[in-house]
C-alpha positions in Angstrom: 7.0 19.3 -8.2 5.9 20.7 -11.2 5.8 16.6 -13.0 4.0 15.4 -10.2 1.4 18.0 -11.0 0.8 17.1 -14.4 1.0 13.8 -13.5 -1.9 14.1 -11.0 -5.0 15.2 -10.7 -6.3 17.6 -7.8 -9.2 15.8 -5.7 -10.3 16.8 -2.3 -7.3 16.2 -0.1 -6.6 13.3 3.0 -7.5 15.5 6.2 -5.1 17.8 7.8 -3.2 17.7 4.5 -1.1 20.9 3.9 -1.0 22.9 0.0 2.8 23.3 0.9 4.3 20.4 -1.1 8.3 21.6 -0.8 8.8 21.7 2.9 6.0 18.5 3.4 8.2 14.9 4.4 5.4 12.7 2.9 3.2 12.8 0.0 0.3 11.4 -0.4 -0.8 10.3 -4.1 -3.4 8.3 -5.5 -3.6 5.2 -8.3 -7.0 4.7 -9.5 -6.6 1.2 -11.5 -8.7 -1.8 -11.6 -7.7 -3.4 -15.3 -6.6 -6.5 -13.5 -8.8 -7.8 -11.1 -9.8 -11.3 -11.1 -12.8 -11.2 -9.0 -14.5 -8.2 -8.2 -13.8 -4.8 -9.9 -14.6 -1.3 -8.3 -10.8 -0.5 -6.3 -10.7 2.3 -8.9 -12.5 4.4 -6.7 -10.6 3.2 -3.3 -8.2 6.2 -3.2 -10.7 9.0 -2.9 -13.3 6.5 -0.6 -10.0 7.1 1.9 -9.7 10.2 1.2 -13.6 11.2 2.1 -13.4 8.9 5.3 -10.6 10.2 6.7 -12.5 13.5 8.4 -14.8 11.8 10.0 -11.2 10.8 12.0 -9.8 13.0 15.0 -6.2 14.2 14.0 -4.8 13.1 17.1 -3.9 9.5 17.4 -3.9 7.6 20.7 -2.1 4.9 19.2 1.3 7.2 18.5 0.1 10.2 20.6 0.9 12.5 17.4 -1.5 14.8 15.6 -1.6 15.7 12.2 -1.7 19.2 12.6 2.0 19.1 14.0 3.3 17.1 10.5 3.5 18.4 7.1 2.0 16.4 4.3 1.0 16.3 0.9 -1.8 15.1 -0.6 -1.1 15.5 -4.7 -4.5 13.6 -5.6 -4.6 10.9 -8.1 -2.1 9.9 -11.4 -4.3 10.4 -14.4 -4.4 7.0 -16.2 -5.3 5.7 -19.3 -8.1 3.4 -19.2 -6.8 0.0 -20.0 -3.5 0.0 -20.5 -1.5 -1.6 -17.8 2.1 -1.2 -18.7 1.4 2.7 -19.7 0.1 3.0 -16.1 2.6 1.7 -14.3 5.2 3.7 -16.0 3.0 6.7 -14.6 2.7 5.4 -10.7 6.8 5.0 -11.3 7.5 8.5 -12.3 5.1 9.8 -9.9 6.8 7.8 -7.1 10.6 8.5 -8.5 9.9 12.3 -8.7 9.1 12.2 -4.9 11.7 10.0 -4.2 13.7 12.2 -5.8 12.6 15.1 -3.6 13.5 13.4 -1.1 10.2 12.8 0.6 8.2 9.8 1.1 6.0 8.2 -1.2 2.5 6.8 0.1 0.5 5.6 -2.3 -3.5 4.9 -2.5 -4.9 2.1 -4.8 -6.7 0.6 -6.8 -5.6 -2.5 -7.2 -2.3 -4.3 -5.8 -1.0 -4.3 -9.3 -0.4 -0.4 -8.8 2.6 -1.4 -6.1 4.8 -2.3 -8.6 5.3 0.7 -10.4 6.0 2.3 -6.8 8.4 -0.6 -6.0 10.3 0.0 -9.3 11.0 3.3 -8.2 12.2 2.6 -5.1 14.3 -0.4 -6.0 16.1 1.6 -8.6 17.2 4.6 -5.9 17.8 1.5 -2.9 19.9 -1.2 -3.2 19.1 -4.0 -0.7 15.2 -2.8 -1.0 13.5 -5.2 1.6 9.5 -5.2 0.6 7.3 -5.5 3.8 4.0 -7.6 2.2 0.1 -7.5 4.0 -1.9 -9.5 2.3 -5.0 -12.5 2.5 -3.4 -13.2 -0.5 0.8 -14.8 -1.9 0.3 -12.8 -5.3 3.3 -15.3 -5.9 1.6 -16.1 -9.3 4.0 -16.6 -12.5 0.7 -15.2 -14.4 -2.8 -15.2 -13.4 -5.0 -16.7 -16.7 -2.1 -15.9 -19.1 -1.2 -12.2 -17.9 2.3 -11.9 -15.9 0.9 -8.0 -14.8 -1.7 -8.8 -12.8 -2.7 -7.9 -9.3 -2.4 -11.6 -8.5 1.4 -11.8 -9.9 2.3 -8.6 -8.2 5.2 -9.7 -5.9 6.3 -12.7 -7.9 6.8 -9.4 -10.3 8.5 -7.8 -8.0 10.9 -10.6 -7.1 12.1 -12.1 -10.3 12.0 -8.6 -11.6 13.6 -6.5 -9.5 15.4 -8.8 -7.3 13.7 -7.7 -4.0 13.7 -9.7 0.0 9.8 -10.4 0.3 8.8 -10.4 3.9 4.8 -11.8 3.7 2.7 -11.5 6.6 -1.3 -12.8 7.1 -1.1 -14.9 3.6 -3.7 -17.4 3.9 -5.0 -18.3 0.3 -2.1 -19.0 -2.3 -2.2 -22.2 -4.6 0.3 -24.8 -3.9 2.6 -23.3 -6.1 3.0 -20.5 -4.6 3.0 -21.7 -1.0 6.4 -24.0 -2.5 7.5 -20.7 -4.1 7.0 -18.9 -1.0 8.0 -20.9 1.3 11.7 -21.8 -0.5 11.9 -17.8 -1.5 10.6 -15.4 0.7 10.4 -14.8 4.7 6.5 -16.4 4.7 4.6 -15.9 8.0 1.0 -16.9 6.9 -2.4 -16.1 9.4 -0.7 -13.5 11.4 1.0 -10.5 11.1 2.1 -8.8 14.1 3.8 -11.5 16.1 5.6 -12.6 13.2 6.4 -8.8 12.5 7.7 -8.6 15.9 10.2 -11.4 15.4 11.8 -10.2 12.5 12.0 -6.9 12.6 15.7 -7.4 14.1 16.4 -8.5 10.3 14.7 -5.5 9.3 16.1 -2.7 11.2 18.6 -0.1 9.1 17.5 -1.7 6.1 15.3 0.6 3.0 11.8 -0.9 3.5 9.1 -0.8 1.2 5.6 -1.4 2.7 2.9 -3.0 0.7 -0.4 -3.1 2.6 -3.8 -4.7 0.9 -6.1 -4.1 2.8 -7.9 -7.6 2.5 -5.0 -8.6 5.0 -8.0 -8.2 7.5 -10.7 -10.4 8.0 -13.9 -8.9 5.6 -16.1 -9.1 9.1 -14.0 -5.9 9.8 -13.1 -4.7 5.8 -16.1 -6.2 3.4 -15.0 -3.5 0.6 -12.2 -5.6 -0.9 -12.3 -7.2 -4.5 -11.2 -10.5 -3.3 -12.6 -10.8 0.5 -11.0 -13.8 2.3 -12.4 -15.1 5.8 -9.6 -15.8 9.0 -8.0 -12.5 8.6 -6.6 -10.8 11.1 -8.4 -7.7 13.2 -8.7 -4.3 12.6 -6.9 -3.8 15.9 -3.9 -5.9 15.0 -3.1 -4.4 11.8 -2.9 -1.1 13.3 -1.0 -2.9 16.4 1.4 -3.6 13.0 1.6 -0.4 11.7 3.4 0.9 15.4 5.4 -1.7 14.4 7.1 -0.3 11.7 7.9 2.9 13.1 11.2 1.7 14.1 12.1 0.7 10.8 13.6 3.0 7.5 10.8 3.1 5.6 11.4 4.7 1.9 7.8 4.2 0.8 4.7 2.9 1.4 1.0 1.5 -0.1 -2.7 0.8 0.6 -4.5 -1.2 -2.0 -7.4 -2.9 -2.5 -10.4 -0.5 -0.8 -13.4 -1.2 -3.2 -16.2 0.9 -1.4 -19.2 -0.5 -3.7 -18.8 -3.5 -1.6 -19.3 -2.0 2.2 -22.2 0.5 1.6 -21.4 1.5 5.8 -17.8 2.8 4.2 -16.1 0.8 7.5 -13.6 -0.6 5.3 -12.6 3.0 4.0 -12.9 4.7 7.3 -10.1 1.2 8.8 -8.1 2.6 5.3 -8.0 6.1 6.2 -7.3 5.4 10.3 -4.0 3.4 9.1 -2.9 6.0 6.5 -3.2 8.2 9.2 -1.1 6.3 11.5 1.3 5.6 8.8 1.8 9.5 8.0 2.4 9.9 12.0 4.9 7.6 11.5 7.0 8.7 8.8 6.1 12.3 8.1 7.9 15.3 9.8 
């Protein structure tokens, strides 16, 4: 506990979260990172958009008919990280992530951009063999490099598959370059447009298996979440990706992410407030 503290620093918590990080299940921590984007920066500030959404949320969800107030979680604020440098960061979002792996609680983590993810992922690789990563996304991020850079937010899960040897699921991909759609297509379980029926078919594969769940939140269509760096039309709904999210409640999930909230983009903040309603269905499902 004491790492994780000087690892992060203190902002104003997700709602409902408790100071009592020993006996919490699930622990909230943010990455505020944006070196990497190729479009449209400002996903720095994502993590505590979510964070200052969430009240304006009821604590009890209809969805899993939990409340917040009957779960114990953690909200440890965000990693402090140095401006600019990418592979120092991602060391940090790893030892933030192993150190509450190794507490045995689960990891959720807030970007910033996707890039973030893979320091998470390396974690959780290292501590679960046969790591199966669970990927939302407009986007493949199947990329060998994105404009000569292998660590970029565009190259995150080929990283995480030639890297650390992880099953890619990919759900709602619907922009990728024809490279990638090959790459995908020969490599990884690629359902692209929708998520939830595909979700639904597989999750037989999925079951009893350590998942990792990787969620960018440009997976939905920018008519419901304009605040993304890289908006993407034919997304799904807001109401399927939570319809999603019940989905994974019957599967082991080790650790999770959110990426991609860039509030400058959505001055009504509906794109943090659809952020901070899926965390919160996400810590329902998971946290004890």
């Amino acid at each position: 506990m004491s790492r994780l503290l000087e690892l992060c620093e203190c902002s104003s918590g997700f709602m409902a979260s408790c100071p009592d990080y020993k006996n919490s299940s699930l622990v909230i921590f943010g990455a505020p990172m944006d070196f990497t984007v190729s479009f449209r920066p400002g996903s720095r500030s994502g993590p505590q958009a979510i964070r200052l959404a969430s009240p304006g949320l009821e604590e009890h969800s209809l969805y899993s008919g939990k409340d917040l107030r009957d779960v114990s979680f953690y909200d440890a604020g965000d990693v402090l990280l140095p401006l600019g440098n990418v592979g120092r960061s991602l060391d940090l979002v790893e030892e933030a992530t192993a150190t509450i792996l190794d507490d045995k609680k689960i990891p959720l983590l807030l970007g910033g951009e996707h890039l973030v993810s893979l320091g998470a992922m390396r974690a959780a690789a290292q501590r679960f063999p046969n790591l199966a990563v669970i990927h939302f996304d407009a986007h493949a991020d199947l990329r060998t490099d994105y404009m000569g850079e292998a660590n970029s937010h565009a190259a995150v899960m080929r990283r995480a598959f030639d890297d650390l040897g992880v099953e890619l699921f990919q759900y709602g991909i619907r922009s990728a370059t024809a490279e990638e759609t090959a790459f995908a297509k020969q490599h990884t379980h690629f359902y692209p447009f929708h998520v939830s029926a595909p979700l639904k078919e597989t999750l037989a594969l999925l079951k009893g298996r350590p998942i990792y769940v990787s969620i960018d939140i440009d997976v939905v269509d920018p008519a419901y979440a304009p605040g993304t760096g890289t908006p993407e039309p034919g997304g799904i709904t807001s109401a399927e990706l939570l319809d999603s999210l019940a989905l994974l409640s019957q599967l082991n999930v080790v650790a999770m992410d959110l990426v991609e909230v860039s509030p400058a983009y959505d001055p009504a903040g509906i794109t943090a407030m659809l952020a901070a309603k899926a965390v919160r269905e996400m810590i329902l499902s998971f946290a004890k």
